[in-house]
C-alpha positions as CSV (number, residue, x, y, z in Angstrom):
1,X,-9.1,7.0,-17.1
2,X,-7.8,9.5,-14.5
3,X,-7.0,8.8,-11.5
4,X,-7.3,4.7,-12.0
5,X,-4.1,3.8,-10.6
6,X,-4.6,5.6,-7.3
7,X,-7.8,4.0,-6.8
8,X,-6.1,1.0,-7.8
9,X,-3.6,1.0,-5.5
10,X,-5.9,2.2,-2.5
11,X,-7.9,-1.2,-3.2
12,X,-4.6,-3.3,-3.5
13,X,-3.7,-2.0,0.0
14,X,-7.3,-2.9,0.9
15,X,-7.8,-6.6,0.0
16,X,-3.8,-7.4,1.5
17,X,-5.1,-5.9,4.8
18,X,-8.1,-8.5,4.9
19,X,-5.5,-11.8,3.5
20,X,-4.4,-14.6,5.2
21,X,-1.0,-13.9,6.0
22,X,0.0,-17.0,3.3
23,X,-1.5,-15.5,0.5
24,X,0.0,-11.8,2.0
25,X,3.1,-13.3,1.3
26,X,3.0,-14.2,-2.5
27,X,1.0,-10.9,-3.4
28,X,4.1,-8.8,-2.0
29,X,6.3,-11.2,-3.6
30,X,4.1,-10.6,-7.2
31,X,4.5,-6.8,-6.3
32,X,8.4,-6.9,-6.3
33,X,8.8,-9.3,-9.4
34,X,6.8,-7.1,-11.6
35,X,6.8,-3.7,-13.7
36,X,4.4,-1.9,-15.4
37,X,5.0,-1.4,-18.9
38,X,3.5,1.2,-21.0
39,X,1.1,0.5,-24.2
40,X,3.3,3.6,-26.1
41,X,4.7,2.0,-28.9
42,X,1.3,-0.1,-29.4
43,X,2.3,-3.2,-28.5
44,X,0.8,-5.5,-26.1
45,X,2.6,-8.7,-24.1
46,X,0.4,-11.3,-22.2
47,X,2.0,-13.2,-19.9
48,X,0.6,-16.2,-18.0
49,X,-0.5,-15.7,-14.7
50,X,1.0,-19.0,-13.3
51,X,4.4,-18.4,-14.5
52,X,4.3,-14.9,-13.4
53,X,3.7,-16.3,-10.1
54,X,6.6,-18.8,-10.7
55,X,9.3,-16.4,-11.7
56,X,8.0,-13.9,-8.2
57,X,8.2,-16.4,-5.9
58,X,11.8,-17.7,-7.1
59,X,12.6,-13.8,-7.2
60,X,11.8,-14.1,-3.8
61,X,13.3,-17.0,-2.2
62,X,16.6,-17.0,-4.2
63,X,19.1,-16.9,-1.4
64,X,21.9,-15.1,-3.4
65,X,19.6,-12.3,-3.5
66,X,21.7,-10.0,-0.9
């Protein structure tokens, strides 16, 4: 679908304008945690959304992280 992840990420930068600063927080902290992967070689990977969560926000808070 052309042009999906532009109007993705307009809407992204949409909804964080309109959150409470809390939940600000741990979407930016989701957003530097993860990477998209590409479908190319047909595979597909689900991860749970609650450890996802876990694994960004100890990303983030990790004090050796420079």
């Amino acid at each position: 679908m052309a042009g999906a992840e532009e109007a993705s990420l307009r809407a992204l930068t949409r909804i964080e304008q309109v959150l409470p600063s809390r939940l600000r927080h741990q979407v930016a902290a989701l957003k530097g945690a993860v990477v998209a992967m590409s479908p190319g070689n047909g595979s597909t990977v689900e991860v749970d959304g609650k450890d996802l969560a876990s694994v960004a926000f100890g990303v983030q808070s990790d004090p050796g992280d420079g």
